[in-house]
FILO-323656 format. One record per residue (C-alpha): residue number from 1; x, y, z. Coordinates in Angstrom, 1 decimal, m for minus. Layout:
N
+-----+--------+--------+--------+
! num !     px !     py !     pz !
+-----+--------+--------+--------+
! NUM !      X !      Y !      Z !
...
+-----+--------+--------+--------+
// end
This chain:
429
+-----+--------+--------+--------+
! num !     px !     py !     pz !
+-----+--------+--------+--------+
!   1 !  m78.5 !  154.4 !  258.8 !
!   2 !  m78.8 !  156.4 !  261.5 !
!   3 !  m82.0 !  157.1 !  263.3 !
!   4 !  m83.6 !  160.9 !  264.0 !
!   5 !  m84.8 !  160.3 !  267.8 !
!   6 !  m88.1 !  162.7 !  268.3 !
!   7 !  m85.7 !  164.3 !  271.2 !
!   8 !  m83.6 !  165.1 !  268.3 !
!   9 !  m85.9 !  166.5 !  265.6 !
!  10 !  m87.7 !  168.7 !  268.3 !
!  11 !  m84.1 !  170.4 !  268.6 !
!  12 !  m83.3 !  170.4 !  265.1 !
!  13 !  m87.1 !  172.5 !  264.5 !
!  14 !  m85.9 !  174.8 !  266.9 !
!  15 !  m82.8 !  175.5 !  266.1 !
!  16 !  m84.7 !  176.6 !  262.4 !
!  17 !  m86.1 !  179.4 !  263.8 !
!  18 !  m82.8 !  180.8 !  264.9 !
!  19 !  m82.2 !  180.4 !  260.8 !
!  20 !  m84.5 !  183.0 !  260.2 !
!  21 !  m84.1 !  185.2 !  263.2 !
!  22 !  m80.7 !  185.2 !  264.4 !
!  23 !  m78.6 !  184.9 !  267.3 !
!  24 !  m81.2 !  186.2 !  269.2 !
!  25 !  m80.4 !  186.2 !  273.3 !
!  26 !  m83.0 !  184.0 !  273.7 !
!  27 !  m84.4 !  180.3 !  274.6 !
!  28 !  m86.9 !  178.7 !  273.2 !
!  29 !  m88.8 !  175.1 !  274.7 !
!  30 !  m90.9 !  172.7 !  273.2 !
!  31 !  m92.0 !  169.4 !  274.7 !
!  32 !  m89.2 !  169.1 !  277.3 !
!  33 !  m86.8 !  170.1 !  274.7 !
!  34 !  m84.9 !  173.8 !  274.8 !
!  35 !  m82.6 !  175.4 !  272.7 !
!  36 !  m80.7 !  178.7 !  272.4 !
!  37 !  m77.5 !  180.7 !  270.8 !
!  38 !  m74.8 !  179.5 !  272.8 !
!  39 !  m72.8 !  181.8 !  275.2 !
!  40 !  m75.5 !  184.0 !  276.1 !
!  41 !  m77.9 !  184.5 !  278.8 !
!  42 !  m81.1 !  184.4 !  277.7 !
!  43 !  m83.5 !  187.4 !  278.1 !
!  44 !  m86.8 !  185.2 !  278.4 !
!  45 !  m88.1 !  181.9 !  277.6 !
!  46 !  m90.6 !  181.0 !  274.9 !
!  47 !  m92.4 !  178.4 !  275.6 !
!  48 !  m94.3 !  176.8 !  272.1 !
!  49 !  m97.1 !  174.6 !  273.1 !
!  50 !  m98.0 !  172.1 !  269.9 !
!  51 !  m96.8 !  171.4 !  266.2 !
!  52 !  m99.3 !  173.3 !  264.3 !
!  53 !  m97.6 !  176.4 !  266.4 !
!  54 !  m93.7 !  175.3 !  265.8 !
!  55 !  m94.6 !  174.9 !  262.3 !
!  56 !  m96.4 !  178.7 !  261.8 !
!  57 !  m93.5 !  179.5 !  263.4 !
!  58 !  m91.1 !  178.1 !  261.5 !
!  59 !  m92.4 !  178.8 !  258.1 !
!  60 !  m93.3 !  182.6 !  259.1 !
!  61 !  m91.9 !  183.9 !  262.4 !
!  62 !  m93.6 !  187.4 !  262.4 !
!  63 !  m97.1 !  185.9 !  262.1 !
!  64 !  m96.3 !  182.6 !  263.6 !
!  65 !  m95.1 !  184.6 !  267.1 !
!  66 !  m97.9 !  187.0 !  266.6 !
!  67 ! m100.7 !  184.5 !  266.2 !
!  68 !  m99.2 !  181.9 !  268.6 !
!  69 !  m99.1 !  184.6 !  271.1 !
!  70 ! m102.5 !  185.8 !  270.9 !
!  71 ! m103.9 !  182.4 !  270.9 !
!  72 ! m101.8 !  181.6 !  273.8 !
!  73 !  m99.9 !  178.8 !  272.2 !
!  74 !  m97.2 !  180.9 !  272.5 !
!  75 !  m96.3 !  182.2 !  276.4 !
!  76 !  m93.3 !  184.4 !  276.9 !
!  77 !  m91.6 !  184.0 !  280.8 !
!  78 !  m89.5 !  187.5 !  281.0 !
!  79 !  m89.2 !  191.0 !  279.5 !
!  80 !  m91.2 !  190.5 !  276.6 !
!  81 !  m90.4 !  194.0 !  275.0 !
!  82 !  m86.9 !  193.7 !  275.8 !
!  83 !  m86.7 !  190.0 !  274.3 !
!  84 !  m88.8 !  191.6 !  271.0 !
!  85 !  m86.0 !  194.5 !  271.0 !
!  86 !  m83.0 !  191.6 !  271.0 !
!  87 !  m84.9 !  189.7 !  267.9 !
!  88 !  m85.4 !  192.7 !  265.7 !
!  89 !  m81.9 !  193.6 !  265.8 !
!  90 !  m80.6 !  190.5 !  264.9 !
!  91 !  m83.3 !  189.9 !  262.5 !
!  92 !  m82.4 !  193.1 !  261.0 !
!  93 !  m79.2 !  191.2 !  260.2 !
!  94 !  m81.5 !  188.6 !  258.1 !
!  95 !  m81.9 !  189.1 !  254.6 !
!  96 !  m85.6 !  189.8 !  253.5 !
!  97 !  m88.9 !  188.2 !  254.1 !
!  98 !  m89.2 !  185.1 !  252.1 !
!  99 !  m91.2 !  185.4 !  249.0 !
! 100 !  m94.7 !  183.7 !  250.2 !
! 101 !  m94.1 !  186.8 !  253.0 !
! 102 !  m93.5 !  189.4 !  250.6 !
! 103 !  m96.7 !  188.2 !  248.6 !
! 104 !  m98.9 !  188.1 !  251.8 !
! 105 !  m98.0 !  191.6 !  252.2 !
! 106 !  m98.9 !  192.9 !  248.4 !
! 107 ! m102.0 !  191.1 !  249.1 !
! 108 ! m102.6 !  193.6 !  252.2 !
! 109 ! m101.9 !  196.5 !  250.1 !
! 110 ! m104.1 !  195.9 !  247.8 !
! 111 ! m107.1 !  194.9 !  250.2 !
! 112 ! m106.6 !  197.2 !  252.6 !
! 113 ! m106.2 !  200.3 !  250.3 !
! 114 ! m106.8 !  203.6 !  251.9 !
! 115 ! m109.5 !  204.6 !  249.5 !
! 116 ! m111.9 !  207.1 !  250.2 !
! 117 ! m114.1 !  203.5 !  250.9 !
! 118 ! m111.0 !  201.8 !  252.2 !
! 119 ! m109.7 !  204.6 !  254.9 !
! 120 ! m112.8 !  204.5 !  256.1 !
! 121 ! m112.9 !  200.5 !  257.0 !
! 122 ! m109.7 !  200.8 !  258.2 !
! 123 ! m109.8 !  203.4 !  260.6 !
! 124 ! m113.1 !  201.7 !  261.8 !
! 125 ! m111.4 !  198.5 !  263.2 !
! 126 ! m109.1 !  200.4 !  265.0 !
! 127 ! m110.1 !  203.4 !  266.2 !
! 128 ! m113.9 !  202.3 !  266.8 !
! 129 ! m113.4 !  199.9 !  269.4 !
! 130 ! m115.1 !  202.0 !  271.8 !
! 131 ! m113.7 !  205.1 !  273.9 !
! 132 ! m114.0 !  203.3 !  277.2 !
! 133 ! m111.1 !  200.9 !  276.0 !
! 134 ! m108.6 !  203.7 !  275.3 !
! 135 ! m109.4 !  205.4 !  278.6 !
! 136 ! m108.4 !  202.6 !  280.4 !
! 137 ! m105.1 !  203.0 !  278.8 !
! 138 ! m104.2 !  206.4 !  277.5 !
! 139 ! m104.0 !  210.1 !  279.3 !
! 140 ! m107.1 !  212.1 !  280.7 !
! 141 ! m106.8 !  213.7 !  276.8 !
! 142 ! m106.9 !  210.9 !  274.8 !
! 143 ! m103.8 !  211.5 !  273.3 !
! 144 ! m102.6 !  208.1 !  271.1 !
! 145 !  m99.6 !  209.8 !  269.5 !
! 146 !  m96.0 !  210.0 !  271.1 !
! 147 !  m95.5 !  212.3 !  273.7 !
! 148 !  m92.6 !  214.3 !  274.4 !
! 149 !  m91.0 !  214.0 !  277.6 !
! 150 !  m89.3 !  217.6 !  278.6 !
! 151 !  m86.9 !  215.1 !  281.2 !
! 152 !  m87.1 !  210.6 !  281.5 !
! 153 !  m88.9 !  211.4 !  284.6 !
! 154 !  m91.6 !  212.9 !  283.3 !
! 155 !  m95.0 !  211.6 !  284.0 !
! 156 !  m97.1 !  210.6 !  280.7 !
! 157 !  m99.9 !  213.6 !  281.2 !
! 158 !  m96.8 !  216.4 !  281.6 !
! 159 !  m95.8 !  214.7 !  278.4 !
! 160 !  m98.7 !  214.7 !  276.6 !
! 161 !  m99.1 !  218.3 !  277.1 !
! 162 !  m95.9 !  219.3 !  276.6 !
! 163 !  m95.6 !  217.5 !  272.8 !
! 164 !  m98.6 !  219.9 !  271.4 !
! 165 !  m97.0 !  222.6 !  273.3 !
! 166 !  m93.6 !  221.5 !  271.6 !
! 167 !  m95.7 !  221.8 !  268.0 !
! 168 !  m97.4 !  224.8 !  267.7 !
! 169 !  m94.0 !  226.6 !  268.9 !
! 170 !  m92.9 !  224.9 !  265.9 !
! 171 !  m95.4 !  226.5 !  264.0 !
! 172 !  m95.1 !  229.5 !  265.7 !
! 173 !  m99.0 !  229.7 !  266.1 !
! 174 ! m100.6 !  233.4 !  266.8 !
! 175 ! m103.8 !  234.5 !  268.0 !
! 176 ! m106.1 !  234.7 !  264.9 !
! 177 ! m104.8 !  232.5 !  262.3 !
! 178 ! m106.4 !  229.6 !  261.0 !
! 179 ! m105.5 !  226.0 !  261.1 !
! 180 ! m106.7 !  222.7 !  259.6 !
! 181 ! m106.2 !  219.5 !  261.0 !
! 182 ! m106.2 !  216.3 !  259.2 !
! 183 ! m106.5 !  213.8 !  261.6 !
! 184 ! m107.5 !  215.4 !  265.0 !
! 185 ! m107.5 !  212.0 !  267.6 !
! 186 ! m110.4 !  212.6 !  270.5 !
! 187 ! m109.8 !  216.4 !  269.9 !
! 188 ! m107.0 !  217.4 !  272.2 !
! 189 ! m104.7 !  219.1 !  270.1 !
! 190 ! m107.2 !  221.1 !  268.4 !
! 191 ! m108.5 !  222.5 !  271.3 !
! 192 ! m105.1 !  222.8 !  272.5 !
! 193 ! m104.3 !  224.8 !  270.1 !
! 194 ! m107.6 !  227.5 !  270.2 !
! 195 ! m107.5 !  227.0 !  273.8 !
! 196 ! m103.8 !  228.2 !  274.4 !
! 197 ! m102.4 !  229.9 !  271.2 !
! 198 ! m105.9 !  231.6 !  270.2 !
! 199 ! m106.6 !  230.0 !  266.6 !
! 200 ! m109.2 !  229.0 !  264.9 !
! 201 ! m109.6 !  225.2 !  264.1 !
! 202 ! m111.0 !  222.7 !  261.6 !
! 203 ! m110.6 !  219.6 !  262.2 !
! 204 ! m111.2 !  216.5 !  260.3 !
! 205 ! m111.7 !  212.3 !  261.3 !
! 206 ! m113.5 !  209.5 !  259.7 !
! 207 ! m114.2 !  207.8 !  263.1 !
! 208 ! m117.3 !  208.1 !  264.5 !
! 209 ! m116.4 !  207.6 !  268.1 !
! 210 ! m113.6 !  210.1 !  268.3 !
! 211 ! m115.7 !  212.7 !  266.5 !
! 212 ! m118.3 !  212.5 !  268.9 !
! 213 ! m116.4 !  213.0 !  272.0 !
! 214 ! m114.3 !  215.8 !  270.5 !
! 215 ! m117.6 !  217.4 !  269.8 !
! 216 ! m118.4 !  217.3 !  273.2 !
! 217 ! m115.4 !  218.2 !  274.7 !
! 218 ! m115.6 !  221.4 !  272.8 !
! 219 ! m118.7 !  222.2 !  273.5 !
! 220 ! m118.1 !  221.3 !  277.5 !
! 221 ! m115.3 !  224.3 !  277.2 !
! 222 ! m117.1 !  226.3 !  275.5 !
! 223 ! m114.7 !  226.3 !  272.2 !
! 224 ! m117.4 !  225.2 !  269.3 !
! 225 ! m116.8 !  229.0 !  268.5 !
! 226 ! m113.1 !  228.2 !  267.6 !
! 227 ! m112.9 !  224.3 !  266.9 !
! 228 ! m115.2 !  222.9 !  264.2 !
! 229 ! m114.8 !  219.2 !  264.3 !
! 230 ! m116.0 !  217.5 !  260.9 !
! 231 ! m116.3 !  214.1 !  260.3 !
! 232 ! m114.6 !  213.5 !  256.7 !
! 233 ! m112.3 !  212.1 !  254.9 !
! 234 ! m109.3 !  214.9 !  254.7 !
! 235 ! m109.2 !  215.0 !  251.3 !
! 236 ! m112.6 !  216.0 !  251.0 !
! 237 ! m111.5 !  219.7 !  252.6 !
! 238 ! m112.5 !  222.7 !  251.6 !
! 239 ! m110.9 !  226.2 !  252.5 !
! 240 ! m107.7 !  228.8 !  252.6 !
! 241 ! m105.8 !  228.6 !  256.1 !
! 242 ! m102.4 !  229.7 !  257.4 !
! 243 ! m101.2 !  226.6 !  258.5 !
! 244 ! m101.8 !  222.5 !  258.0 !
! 245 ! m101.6 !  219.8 !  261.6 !
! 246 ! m101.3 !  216.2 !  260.5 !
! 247 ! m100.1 !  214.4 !  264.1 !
! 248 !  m99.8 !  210.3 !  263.3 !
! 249 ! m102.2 !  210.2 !  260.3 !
! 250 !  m99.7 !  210.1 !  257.8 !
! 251 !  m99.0 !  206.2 !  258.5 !
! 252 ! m102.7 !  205.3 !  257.6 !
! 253 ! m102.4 !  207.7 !  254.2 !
! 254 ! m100.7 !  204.8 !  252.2 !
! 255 !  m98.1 !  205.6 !  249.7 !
! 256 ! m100.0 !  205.5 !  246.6 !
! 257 ! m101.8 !  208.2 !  248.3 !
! 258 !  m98.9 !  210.9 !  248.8 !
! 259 !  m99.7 !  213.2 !  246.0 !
! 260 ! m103.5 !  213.4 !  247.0 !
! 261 ! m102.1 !  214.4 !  250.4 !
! 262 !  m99.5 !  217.1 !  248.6 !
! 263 ! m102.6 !  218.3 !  246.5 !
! 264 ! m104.9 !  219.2 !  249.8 !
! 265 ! m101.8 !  220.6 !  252.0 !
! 266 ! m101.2 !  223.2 !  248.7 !
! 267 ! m104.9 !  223.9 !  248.5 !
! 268 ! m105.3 !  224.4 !  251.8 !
! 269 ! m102.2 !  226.4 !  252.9 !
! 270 ! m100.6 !  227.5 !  249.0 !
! 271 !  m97.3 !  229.1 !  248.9 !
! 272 !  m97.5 !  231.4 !  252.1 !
! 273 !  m98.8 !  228.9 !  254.4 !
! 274 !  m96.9 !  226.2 !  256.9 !
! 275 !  m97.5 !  222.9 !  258.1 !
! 276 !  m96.1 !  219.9 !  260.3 !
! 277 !  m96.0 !  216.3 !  259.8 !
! 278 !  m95.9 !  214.2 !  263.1 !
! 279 !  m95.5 !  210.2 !  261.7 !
! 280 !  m94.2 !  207.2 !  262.6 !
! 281 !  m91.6 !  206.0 !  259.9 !
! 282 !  m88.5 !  204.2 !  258.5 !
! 283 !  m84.6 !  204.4 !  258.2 !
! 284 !  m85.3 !  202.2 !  254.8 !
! 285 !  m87.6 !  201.8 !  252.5 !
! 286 !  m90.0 !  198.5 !  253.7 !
! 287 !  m93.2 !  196.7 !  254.7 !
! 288 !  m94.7 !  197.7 !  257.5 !
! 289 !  m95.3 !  194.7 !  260.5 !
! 290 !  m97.7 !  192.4 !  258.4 !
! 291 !  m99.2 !  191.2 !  262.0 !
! 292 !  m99.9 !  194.4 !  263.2 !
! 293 ! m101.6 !  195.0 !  259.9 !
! 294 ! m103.3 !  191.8 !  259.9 !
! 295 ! m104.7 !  192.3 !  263.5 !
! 296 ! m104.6 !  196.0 !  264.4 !
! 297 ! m103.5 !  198.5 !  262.3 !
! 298 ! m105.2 !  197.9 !  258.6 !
! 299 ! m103.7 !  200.3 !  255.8 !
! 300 ! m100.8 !  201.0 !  257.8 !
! 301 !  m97.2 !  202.4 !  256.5 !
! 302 !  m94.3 !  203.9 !  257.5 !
! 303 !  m92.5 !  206.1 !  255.2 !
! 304 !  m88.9 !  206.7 !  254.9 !
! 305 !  m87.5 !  210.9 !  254.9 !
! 306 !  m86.8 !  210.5 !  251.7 !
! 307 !  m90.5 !  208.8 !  250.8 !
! 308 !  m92.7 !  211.3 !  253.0 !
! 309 !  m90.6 !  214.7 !  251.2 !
! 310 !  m93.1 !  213.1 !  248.3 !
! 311 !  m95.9 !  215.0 !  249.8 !
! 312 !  m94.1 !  218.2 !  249.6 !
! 313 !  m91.5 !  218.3 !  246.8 !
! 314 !  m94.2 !  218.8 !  243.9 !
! 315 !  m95.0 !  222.2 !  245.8 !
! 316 !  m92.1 !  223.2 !  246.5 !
! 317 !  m92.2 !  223.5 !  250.3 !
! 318 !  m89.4 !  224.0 !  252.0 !
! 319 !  m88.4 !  221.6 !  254.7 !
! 320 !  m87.2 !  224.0 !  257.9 !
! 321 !  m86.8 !  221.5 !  260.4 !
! 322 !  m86.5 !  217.5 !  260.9 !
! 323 !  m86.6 !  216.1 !  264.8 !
! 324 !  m86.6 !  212.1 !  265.6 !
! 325 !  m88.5 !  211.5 !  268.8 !
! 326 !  m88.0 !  207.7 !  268.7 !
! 327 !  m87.0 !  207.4 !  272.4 !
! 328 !  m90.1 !  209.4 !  273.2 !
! 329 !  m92.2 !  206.6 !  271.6 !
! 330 !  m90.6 !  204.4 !  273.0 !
! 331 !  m91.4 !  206.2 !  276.5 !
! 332 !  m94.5 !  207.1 !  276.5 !
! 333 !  m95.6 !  203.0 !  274.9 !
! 334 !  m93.8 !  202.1 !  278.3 !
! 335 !  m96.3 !  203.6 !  280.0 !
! 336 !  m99.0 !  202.7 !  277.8 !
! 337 !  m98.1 !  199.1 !  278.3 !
! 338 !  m97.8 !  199.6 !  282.2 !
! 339 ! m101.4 !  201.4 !  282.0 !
! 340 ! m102.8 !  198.3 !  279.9 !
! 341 ! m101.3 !  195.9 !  282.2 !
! 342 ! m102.6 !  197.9 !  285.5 !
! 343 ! m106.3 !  197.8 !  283.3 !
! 344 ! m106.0 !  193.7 !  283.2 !
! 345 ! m109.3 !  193.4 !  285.0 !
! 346 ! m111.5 !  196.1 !  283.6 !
! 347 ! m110.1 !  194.8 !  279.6 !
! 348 ! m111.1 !  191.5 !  280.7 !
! 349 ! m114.4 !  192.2 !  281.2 !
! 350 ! m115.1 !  193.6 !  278.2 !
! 351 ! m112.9 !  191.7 !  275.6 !
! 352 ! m112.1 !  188.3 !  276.1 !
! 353 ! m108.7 !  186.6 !  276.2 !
! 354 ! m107.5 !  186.8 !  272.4 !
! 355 ! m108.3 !  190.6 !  272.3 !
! 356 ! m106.1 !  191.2 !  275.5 !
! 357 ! m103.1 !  189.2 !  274.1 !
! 358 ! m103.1 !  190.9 !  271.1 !
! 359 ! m102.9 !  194.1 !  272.1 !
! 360 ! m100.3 !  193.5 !  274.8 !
! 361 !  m98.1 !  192.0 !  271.9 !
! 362 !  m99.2 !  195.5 !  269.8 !
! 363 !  m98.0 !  197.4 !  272.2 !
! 364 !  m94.9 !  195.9 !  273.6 !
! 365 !  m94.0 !  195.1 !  270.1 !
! 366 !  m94.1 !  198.9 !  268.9 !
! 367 !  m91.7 !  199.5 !  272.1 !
! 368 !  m89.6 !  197.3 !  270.8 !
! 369 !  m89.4 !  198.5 !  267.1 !
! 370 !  m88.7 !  202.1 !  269.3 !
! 371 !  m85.6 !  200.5 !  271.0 !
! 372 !  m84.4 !  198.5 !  268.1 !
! 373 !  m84.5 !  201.4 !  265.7 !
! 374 !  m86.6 !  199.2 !  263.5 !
! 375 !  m89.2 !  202.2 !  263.6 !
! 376 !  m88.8 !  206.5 !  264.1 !
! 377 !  m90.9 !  208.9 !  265.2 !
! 378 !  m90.3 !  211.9 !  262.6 !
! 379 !  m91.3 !  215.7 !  263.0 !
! 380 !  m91.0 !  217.6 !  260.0 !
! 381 !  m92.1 !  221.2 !  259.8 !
! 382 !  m92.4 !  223.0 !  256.4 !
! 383 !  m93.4 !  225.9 !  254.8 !
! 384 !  m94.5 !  227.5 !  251.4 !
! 385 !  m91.8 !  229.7 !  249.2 !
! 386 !  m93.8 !  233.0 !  250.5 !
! 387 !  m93.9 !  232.2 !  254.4 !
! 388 !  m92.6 !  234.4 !  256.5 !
! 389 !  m89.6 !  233.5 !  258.4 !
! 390 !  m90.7 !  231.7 !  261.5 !
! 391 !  m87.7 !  232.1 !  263.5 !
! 392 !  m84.1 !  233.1 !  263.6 !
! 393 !  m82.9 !  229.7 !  266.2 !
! 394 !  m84.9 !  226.6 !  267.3 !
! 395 !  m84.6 !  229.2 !  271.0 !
! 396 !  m87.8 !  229.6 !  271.5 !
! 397 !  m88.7 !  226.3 !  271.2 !
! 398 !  m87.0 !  225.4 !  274.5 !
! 399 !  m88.3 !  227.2 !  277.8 !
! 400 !  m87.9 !  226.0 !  281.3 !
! 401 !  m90.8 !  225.8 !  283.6 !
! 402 !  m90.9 !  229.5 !  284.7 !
! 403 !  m91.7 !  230.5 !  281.2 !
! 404 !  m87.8 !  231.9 !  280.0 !
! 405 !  m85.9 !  232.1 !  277.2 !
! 406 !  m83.5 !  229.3 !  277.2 !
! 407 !  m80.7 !  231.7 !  275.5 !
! 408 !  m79.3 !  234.2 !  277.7 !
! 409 !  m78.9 !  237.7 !  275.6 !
! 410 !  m74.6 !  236.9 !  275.1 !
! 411 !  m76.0 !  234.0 !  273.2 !
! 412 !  m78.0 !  235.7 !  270.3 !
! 413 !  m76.8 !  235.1 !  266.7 !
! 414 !  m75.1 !  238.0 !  265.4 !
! 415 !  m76.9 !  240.6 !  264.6 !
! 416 !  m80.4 !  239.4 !  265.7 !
! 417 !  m82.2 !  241.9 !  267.7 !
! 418 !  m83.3 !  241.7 !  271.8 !
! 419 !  m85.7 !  239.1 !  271.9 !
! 420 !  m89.0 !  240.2 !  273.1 !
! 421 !  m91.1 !  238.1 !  275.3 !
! 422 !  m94.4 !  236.6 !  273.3 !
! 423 !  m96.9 !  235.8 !  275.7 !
! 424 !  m98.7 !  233.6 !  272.9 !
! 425 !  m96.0 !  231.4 !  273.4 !
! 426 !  m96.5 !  228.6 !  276.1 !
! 427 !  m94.3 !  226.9 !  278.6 !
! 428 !  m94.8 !  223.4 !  278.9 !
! 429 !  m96.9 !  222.3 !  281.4 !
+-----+--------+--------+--------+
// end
């Protein structure tokens, strides 16, 4: 009979988690032993530091990796986004999460509904951490939705700005009209949008924190006169308005929750009104990361197209636009991630070693899901069956830096008239 040597078994563990992974371009060691998919050069090394570990991460290898990591019985030596990026395309390969994996993640659904009670809980643990951690991190607005970078080089802040600028030309905001917000951040595109495009504003978060300083950054530019921030659950709003701003709340609505959402849009805005969805989402139909719901993002989902028209098709709203800023996620985490890491000191002496490791693997996780195509970043702007048009081409969408038209008059559609210059409308910044 022929004897397993320990050297032996160590390799044969490892070369399970390859089973469930795939030929990922990468090594992994444990206790002197290493393995990896042969011809390839490994992106990084992960180095697994006991059995309880190897095991988790056998049995499990989303929460394995994501508890091992935080723990630090997990340490990666390399690129860990770009190793993340190789592993969830060739676990995309896989077929689908084991049974026990597809239970655990029922079980989230169901205790981490986004009731009226549970939204509430949820958006506490994540959002409530305090405003001093996301400054160390995010731009001078607090913006923690993806940017949109008008070239690569772009720097995160001329980003920032030029994503709500990209929006309300969307919406073709003008001076007067009302607008309701269902999940307005630290406040920055609502006062973006009274600020720059002269609208009035309601805007509505269940986080205590984010409420607060919105509040006060209204009232230090002198816009509680146009910006009404309320803290509430969105579905508790009240009101007729022209047009209805949800940027990245959609992922923490929950999908048994679409129709209330449909319900409040059509109240709010009825047949003449317009609206845009800004949400992170899915090629296909599937769970969401059960880590990153386990650890950082409770309640959350991303939606397929076809599962977030849901909201809409009851009402009949018409969908006049789709756009997939994926790559701009993907950006503008990169420099989330590099603004984290520059911030080790200053997170390390508030949170303690856990909390850091965590978040890293949050945020160099999502970059990967960005590059894989594992995740999208969907805009969809809509409008009621009585709207008025909102515009002939997607032209004035696009201006350079001096303000322009980026159509030249040979290159109007036939029959449209001059175009006139509308100073409402904003260059990016």
């Amino acid at each position: 009979m022929t004897m397993i040597t320990k050297p032996s078994l160590d390799r044969w563990l490892l070369q399970r988690i390859f089973e469930k992974i795939g030929p990922a371009p990468i090594r992994f060691y444990f206790k002197g032993e290493n393995v990896s998919p042969p011809h390839v050069t490994p992106l990084a090394t992960i180095n697994v530091a006991d059995w309880q570990t190897l095991a988790k991460l056998i049995l499990d290898p989303e929460i394995g990796f994501g508890e091992g990591y935080a723990k630090g019985t997990i340490q990666v030596e390399g690129d860990l986004p770009a190793a993340l990026t190789a592993v969830y395309r060739t676990m995309a390969e896989r077929p689908g999460p084991a049974w026990y994996s597809r239970l655990r993640s029922k079980w989230m659904e169901w205790s981490q509904s986004n009731s009226l009670h549970g939204s509430r809980a949820n958006i506490h643990r994540h959002y409530d951490l305090g405003n001093d951690f996301y400054k160390l991190w995010l731009d001078a607005q607090l913006l923690y939705t993806c940017a949109y970078f008008p070239t690569p080089s772009s720097g995160l802040e001329q980003a920032q700005i030029a994503k709500m600028d990209h929006i309300c030309r969307k919406l073709r905001l003008r001076p007067g009209e009302t607008v309701v917000e269902a999940g307005c951040g630290w406040g920055a595109m609502a006062l973006h949008m009274a600020r720059s495009y002269g609208v009035s504003v309601k805007a509505f978060n269940i986080s205590r924190e984010q409420i607060q300083h919105a509040r006060q950054r209204a009232a230090e530019e002198d816009l509680t006169g146009r910006v009404e921030f309320i803290e509430d659950d969105y579905r508790n709003l009240s009101g007729k308005f022209d047009v209805f701003v949800s940027v990245g709340m959609l992922e923490h609505v929950g999908l048994d929750h679409y129709a209330d959402m449909g319900r409040v849009i059509h109240r709010s805005i009825g047949n003449r009104g317009r609206g845009l969805l800004h949400f992170i989402g899915k090629n296909q139909k599937g769970d969401f990361s059960r880590w990153i719901r386990r650890r950082i993002f409770p309640g959350a989902y991303a939606p397929t197209l076809r599962e977030a028209m849901t909201v809409l098709e009851p009402w009949n709203y018409s969908v006049l636009d789709v756009e997939n800023l994926r790559w701009h996620y993907a950006r503008t985490l990169e420099h989330w991630l590099q603004r984290f890491d520059n911030s080790g000191s200053a997170i390390a002496a508030k949170y303690d070693a856990w909390f850091r490791r965590a978040w890293r693997l949050y945020l160099a996780g999502s970059i990967a899901g960005f590059r894989s195509g594992s995740i999208q970043l969907f805009q969809m702007l809509f409008a009621g069956p009585e709207c008025r048009p909102l515009y002939w081409t997607r032209a004035a969408l696009y201006r350079d830096s001096q303000n322009q038209p980026a159509h030249k008059e040979h290159e109007r559609e036939p029959g449209e008239p001059q175009p006139q210059r509308e100073p409402w409308i904003h260059a990016t910044s």
